[in-house]
N, C-alpha and C positions, 0 to 999 in steps of 0.2 A: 211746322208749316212753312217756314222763315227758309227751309232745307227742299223745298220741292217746287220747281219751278210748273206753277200748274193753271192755267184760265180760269176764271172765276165762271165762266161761262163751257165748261167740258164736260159736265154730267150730259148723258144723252137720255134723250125722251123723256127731261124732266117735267113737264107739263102734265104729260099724261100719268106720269107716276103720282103728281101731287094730284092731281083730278081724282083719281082712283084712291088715295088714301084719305083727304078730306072730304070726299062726296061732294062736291062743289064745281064749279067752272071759274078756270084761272084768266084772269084779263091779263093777268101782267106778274112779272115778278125780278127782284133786282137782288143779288149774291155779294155779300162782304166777307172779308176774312172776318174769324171771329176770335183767331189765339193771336199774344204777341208772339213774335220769334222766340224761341224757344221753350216756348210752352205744351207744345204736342207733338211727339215726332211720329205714332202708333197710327194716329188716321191722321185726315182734310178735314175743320172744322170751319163751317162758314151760317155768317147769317143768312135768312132769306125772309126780304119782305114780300109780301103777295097783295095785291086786290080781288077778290073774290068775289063772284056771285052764289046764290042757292042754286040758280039753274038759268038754262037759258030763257026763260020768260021772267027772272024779276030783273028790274029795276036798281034794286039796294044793294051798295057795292058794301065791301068789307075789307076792313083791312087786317091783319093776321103778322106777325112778327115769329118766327120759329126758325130752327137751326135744321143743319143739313149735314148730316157724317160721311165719308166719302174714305173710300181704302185708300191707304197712301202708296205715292208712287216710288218715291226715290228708292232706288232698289234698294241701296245699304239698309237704310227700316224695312223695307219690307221682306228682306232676307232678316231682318231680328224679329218683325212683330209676326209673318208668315200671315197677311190677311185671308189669304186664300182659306183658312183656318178660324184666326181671330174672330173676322169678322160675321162665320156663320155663328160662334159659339155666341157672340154678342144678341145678334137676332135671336136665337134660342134665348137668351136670356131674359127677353124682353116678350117675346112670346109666348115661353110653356114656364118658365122659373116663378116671374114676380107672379103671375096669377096662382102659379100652383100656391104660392106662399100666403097669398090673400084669401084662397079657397080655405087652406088652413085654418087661417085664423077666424074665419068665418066658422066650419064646423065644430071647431073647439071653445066658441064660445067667447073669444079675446072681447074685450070693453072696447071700444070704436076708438076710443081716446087711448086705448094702450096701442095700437094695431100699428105696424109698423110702416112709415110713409116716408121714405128717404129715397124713394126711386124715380128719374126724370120720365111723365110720360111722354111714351111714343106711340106716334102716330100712323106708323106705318115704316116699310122695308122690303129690301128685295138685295136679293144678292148677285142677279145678274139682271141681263135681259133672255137669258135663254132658260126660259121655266122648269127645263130639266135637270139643273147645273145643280151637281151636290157641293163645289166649292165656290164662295165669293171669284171675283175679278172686277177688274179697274169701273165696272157700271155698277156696283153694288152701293147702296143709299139708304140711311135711316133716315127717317124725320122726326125729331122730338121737337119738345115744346123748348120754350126759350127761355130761362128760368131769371135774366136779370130785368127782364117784365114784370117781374114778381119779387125784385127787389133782394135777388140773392145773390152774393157777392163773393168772386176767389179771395181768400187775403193772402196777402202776401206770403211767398215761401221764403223772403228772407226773413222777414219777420217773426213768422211762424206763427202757432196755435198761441191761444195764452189760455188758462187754467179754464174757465167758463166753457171755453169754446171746443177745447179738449174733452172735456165732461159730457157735454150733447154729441158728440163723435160717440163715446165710448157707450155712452148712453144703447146709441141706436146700434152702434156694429156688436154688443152683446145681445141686443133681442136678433138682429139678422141670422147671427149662430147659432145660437139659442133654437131656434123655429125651426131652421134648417136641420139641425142632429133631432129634433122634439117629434118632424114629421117624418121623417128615417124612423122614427121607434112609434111614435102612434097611428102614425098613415102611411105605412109602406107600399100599398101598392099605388098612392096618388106620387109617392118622391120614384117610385119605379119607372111611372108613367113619363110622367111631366118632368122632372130634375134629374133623374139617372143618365144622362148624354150631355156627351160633350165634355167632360167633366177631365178628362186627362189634361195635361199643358201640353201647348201649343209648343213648346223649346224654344233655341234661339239658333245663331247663326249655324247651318251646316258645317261649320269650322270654327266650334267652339273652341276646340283647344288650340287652334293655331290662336284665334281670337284674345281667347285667355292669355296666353304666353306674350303676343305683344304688347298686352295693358301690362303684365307683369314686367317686364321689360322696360318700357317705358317711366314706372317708377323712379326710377335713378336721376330722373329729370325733376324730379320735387328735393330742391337742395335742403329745403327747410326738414325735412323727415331724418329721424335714425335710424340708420338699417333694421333696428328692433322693429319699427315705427311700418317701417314697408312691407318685411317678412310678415307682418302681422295683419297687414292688408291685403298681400297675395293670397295669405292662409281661406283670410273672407271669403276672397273672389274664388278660389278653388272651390270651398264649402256651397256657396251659393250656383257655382255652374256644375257641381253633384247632385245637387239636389233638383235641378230643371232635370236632369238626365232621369233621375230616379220616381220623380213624381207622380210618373205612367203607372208604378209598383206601389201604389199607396196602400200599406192594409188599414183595413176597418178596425177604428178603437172608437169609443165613445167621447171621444174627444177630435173625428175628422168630421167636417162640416163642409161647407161651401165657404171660401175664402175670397176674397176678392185678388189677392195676389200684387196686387197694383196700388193699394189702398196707401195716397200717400195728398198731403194739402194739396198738391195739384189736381186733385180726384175728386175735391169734396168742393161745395159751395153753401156757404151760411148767410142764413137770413138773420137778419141784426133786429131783434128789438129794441126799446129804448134804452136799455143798461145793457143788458145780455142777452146770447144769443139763443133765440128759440128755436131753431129746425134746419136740419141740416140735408143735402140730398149730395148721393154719390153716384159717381158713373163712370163711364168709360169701364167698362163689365167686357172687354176684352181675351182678359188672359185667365179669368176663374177657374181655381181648381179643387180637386176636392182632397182636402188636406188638415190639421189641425189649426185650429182657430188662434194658435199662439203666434205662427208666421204672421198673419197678420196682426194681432194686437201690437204683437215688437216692433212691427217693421213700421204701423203707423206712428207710434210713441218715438221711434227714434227717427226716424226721416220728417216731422210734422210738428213737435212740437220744442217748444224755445230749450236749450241745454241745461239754463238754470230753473227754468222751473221742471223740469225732467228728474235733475239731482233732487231740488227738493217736495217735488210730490212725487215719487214715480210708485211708492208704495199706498199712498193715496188711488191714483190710478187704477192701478191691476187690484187692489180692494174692489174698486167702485166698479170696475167692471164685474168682477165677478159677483157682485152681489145684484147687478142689472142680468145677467146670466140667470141666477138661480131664479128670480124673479122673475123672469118672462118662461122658464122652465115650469115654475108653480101653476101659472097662468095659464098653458095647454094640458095642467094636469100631468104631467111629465116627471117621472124620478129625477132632483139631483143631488144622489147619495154620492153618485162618483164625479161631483165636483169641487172637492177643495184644493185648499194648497195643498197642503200633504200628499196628495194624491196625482 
C-alpha cells in the first residue's frame, strides 16, 4: 500500500456500489488505510466507515465499519500480481467457490460444528464499471466485512505462529482440501459448475527470466551468504519460477485440490480466546490454483511459523494435518485409502 501513491477518496461511483450491495441508503462515508507499509503489495486495502439508513423514509441511522479491496495501481505489482486476472478469480472465489463448498457440506451431511468457517464475508463486488468487461480495471471493488470488529487479529510475521496457533491453521486448511478433492469425487458436477474456472495461475512478471537473473545477480550483495548458501537459493528461485510457468499443465491425481498459493501469517487473522486461539479466517484468495495440497501445507509451515518450534514439532504437524484430512474426508463419506505417508 506504502508503494502506491493513490486518494483515499479515487474509487468511482462508490456510493452507488455500496447502496446496491448493502440495500440501504448511504448518508456519508469516510476511507482509511487499513495495511501498514509493507504489508500488502497484491491490492488497496482501506477501511470505510458508513452511516446508513433502511430507506429513504426512516429516521434510524446506522453505523457499519467494513473494508474495501481495490486493484493496485503501481505498475511494477501490477505487472506481478496482473489484477486484470487476480482480481476476477478472487470475485469468483467469493461467489461460486465458498458457496459451492458450503452447499457441500450441506448435502453430505457435515455437523454445523464441523462445517468449515474460515472465509471473510463479502458483501458484494464488481470488477469494473462497464458491465460487459470480462477482466477487472482500476474501478474494480469488493466489499467485505471488517473482521477486527470481531476481535480478530494479524500477529505478528516476525514473531510468527507459535504451536496452538499453528494447529487451528492446519486444523482448518486440511478440511478446506479435504472438501475440495471430497467434492471433485462425490459432487462432480456441482465442482464442474461452481469451482472448475479460473483455476490456472495468474504467472508473474512478462520478463520472468530477465527478472529471475537480476534477483540472482544480485545475490552477491549479501556478504554474510557462502556461495553454497546463494547457488542454493538461486536453485529455489529457479524451481519456484518453473513451476508458475508449469501450473497451467497441472494433471489430475487425487492429491490436486484448490490451494490457496499465497497461504502465508500475512494471509490469516486469529481470534484469541482466553489461553488459545479459537478460529482463524483467511483471505486474500487472489492467486488460487489448482494443484496439490502439499505447496501449500510447506509453504505455510515454513514462511509462518517460529524456526524452532518448526525443528521441533514439524512432524507433529504434518501428522496432525493429515489426520484432520482423513477426518473431514470420513465425514463427506469420502475414501481415504490413498492418503498416507507412504503414499
Amino acid at each position: 500500500m506504502s508503494n502506491q501513491c493513490v486518494s483515499l477518496n479515487d474509487i468511482k461511483h462508490l456510493k452507488t456500489f455500496l447502496e446496491k450491495c448493502l440495500n440501504k441508503k448511504v448518508l456519508e462515508y469516510k476511507l482509511n488505510s487499513l495495511t501498514n507499509p509493507g504489508d500488502n503489495f497484491g491490492s488497496i486495502l482501506r477501511t470505510i466507515d458508513l452511516n446508513v439508513i433502511e430507506n429513504s423514509n426512516s429516521n434510524e441511522k446506522e453505523t457499519m465499519q467494513l473494508v474495501v479491496k481495490t486493484s493496485v495501481l503501481d505498475p511494477y505489482w501490477a505487472a506481478v500480481f496482473k489484477p486484470e486476472l487476480s482480481f476476477v478469480k478472487e470475485v469468483h472465489f467469493y461467489a461460486n467457490i465458498i458457496p459451492a463448498i458450503q452447499q457441500f457440506e450441506q448435502c453430505t451431511n457435515v455437523p454445523e460444528a464441523e462445517r468449515l468457517n474460515v472465509f471473510i464475508q463479502c458483501l458484494g463486488s464488481r470488477i469494473s464499471l462497464n458491465s460487459n468487461a470480462k477482466e477487472a480495471d482500476r474501478d474494480a471493488v469488493l466489499l467485505l466485512e471488517n473482521l477486527k470488529h470481531d476481535h480478530f487479529v494479524n500477529v505478528n510475521r516476525y514473531i510468527r505462529f507459535d504451536t496452538q496457533e499453528t494447529i487451528v491453521v492446519l486444523k482448518n486448511l486440511a478440511k478446506f482440501h479435504a472438501l475440495c478433492i471430497a467434492m471433485r469425487q462425490v459432487e462432480p458436477d456441482l465442482f464442474k459448475e461452481k469451482v472448475n474456472h479460473n483455476l490456472s495461475a495468474v504467472g508473474g512478471l512478462k520478463d520472468d527470466d530477465e527478472i529471475l537473473q537480476i534477483i540472482c545477480d544480485e545475490l552477491h550483495l549479501l556478504d554474510k551468504l557462502s556461495s553454497k548458501q546463494r547457488e542454493l537459493i538461486k536453485g529455489y528461485l529457479q524451481l519456484g519460477a518453473q513451476f508458475v510457468k508449469n501450473s497451467s499443465q497441472t494433471v489430475d491425481t487425487p492429491y490436486t485440490t484448490i490451494i490457496h498459493f499465497d497461504l502465508w501469517i500475512n494471509n490469516i487473522m486469529v481470534k484469541k480466546g482466553k489461553s488459545n486461539p479459537t478460529q482463524i479466517k483467511i483471505y486474500d484468495f487472489q492467486l488460487y490454483v489448482y494443484e496439490s495440497f502439499v505447496h501449500d501445507l510447506i509453504f505455510f509451515l515454513f514462511m509462518s511459523v517460529g524456526p524452532k518450534d518448526l525443528v521441533i514439532n514439524f512432524k507433529l504437524f504434518i501428522d496432525f494435518y493429515l489426520l484432520e484430512f482423513i477426518r473431514t474426508m470420513g465425514l463427506v463419506k469420502c475414501s481415504s485409502e490413498n492418503y498416507t505417508f507412504e503414499k
